[in-house]
N, C-alpha and C positions, 0 to 999 in steps of 0.2 A: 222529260228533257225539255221540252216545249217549256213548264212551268218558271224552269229554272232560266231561262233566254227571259222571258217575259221579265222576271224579277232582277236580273242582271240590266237589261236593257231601263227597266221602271227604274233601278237604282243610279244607274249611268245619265239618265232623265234629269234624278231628281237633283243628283248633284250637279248638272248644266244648269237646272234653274238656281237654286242657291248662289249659283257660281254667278250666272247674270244679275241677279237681283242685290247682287253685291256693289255693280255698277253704280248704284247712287254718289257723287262724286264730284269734285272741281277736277278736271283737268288743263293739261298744257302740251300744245304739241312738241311733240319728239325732237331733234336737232335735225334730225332726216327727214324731216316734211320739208312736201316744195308748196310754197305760197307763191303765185304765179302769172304768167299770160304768158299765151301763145297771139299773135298774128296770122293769119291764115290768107292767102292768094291763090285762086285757082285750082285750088286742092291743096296749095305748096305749105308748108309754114315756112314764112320770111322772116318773124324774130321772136324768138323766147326770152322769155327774164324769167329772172326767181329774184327774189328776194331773201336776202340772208341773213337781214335780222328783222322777226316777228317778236310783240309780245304778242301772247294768247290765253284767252280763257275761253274755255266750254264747260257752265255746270249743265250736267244729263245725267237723267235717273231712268234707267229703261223703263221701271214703270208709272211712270210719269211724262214722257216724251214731250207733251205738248208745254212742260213747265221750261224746258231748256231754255238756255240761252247761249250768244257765245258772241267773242269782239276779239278783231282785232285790230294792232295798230303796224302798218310798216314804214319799216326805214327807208322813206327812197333813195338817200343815196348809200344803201347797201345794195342795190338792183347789181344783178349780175346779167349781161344780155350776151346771147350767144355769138351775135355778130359784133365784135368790137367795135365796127369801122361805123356801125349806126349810133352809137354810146353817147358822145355828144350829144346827137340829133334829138334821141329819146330823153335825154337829160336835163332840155335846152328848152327855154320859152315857149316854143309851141307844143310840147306835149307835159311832161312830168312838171316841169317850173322849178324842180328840186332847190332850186338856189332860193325861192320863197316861199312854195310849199315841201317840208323838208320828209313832212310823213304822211299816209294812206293811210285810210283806216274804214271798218266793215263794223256794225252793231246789229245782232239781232231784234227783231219786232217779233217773231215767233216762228215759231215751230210747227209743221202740221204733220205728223205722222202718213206716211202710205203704208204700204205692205211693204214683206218681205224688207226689212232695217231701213227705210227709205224712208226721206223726209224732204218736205219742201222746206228750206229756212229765206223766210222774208225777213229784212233790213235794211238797214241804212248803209249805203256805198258812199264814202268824201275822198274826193279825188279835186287837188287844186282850190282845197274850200269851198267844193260844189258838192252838196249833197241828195243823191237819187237814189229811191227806192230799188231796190234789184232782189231778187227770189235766185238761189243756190238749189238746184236739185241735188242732193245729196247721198251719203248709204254711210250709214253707223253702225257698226255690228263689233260685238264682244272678241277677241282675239283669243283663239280658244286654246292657243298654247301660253299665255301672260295672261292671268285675270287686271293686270293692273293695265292693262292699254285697251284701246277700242281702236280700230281699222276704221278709217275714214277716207272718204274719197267726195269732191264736189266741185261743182262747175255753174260757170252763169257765163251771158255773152250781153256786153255791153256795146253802146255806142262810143267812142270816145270823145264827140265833138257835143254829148252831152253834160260833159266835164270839163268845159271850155279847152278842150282841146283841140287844135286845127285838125281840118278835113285834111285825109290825101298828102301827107308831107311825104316825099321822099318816096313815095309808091308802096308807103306803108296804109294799108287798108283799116279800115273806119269800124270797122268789130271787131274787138277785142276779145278774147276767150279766158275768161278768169278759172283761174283752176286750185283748189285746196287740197290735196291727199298729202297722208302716209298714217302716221299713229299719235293717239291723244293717250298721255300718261297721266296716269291717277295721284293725286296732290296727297 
């Protein structure tokens, strides 16, 4: 009985790896990913956006990790902010400039594998046609009910007054929380 667990379990193994190794791949995120910031005061979050229209590309071969890449570009004025009544203000000359810079945009410089589906991805961040190196702690992992999606989730905390953005407008705080999840579908 033992034999037959081992061989059931080995077989159940062996199609998770085939099943990953299938991952070699372009993708594009899902509709339902939030591309993003948070703001944060005193524990509080003061104001979220998303952004509602990305393109996207991520090529990632799980075994190959360190060949990935991935860019993307957004629409600022698709920004959705939760506080309406700040919309303007975030839209407006001192922070986004949306009326002359119309899009954001993120490029990979690489990929560094950790453990357990983790990766640092260092890139290029242009915000306002200023462009700063920024590092995404990230987690990429195979979706084990869709071979065709990967689970994605990442984060980076920027300055925004190093993207010539004003300090301190409106008692909105000077770090930025950049945030990328949901699912990367296979092209």
């Amino acid at each position: 009985m033992q034999f037959k667990s081992v061989a059931i379990n080995g077989a159940l193994l062996g199609s998770l790896v085939i099943s990953i190794s299938s991952y070699a791949a372009s993708w594009t995120l899902t509709p339902n990913s939030d591309v993003g910031f948070h703001i944060d005061s005193l524990g509080m979050n003061i104001v979220k956006g998303q952004f509602k229209r990305v393109q996207s590309s991520l090529n990632f071969d799980t075994s190959t990790p360190q060949n990935a890449s991935t860019e993307f570009v957004m629409d600022v004025n698709s920004l959705s902010i939760n506080k309406s009544s700040l919309k303007n203000m975030i839209m407006g000359e001192d922070l986004f400039y949306a009326a002359k810079y119309p899009s954001a945009s993120f490029k990979s410089t690489s990929f560094k594998p950790l453990t357990n589906n983790k990766y640092l991805i260092s890139g290029n961040l242009t915000l306002r046609n200023v462009t700063k190196p920024v590092i995404f702690n990230a987690t990429i992992k195979p979706n084990l009910n869709n071979p065709k999606l990967l689970d994605f989730s990442s984060t980076t905390v920027i300055k925004r007054s190093d993207f010539g953005m004003k300090k301190a407008v409106g008692g909105v705080g000077e770090k930025v929380n950049i945030q990328v999840s949901g699912q990367w579908k296979a092209q």
